[in-house]
C-alpha positions, 0 to 999 in steps of 0.5 A, spaced: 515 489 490 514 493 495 517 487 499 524 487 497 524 495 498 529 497 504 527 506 502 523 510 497 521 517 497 515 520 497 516 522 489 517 515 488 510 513 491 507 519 487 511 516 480 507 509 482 501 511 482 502 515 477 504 510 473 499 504 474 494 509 473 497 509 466 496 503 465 490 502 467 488 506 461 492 502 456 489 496 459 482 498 458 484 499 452 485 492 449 477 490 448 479 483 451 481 484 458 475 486 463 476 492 464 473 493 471 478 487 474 483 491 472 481 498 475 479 493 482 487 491 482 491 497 481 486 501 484 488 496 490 495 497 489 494 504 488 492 503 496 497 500 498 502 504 496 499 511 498 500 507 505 506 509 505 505 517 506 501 516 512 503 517 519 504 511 524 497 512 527 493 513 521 495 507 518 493 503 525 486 507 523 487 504 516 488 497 518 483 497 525 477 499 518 481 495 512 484 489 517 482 484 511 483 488 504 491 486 506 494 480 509 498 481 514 505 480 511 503 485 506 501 490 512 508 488 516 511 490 509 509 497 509 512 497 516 519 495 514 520 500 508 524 506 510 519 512 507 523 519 510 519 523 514 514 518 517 516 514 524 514 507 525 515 505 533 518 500 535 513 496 537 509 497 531 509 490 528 506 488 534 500 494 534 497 491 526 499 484 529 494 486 535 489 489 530 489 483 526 488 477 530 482 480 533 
């Protein structure tokens, strides 16, 4: 979803996080699903979206230490999303690009 996002606040993050938290525990919850695969995806997309409240060069040390725990595109996506208070230069997409194709 974040894909199709043009803005979000910081409480909208929060509110993501809080809530797959939330379903993490209903899932876990229900004896047939695996448990563990579950916690192992949200907690990947409580990740991806906690990226969004840190600063440009933090992100950059995220990527250079994470480059394969997401695509590409899904790190282009985190820098297309207008979060107020963080500042993403211009050349930004070509900064990740760099670090991932090395």
């Amino acid at each position: 979803a974040l894909a199709d996002m043009k803005n979000i606040n910081l409480f909208g993050v929060q509110q993501i996080c809080r809530n797959s938290i939330a379903l993490e525990q209903a899932l876990a919850a229900i004896p047939s699903i695996d448990s563990e695969a579950v916690r192992r995806r949200l907690d990947r997309v409580r990740t991806y979206y906690e990226l969004l409240n840190m600063p440009f060069e933090a992100l950059l040390a995220f990527v250079t230490e994470h480059e394969n725990l997401f695509t590409t595109t899904e790190y282009a996506s985190l820098l297309k999303v207008n979060v107020p208070g963080r500042e993403i230069p211009s050349d930004a997409l070509d900064r990740v690009s760099e670090i991932l194709s090395l």
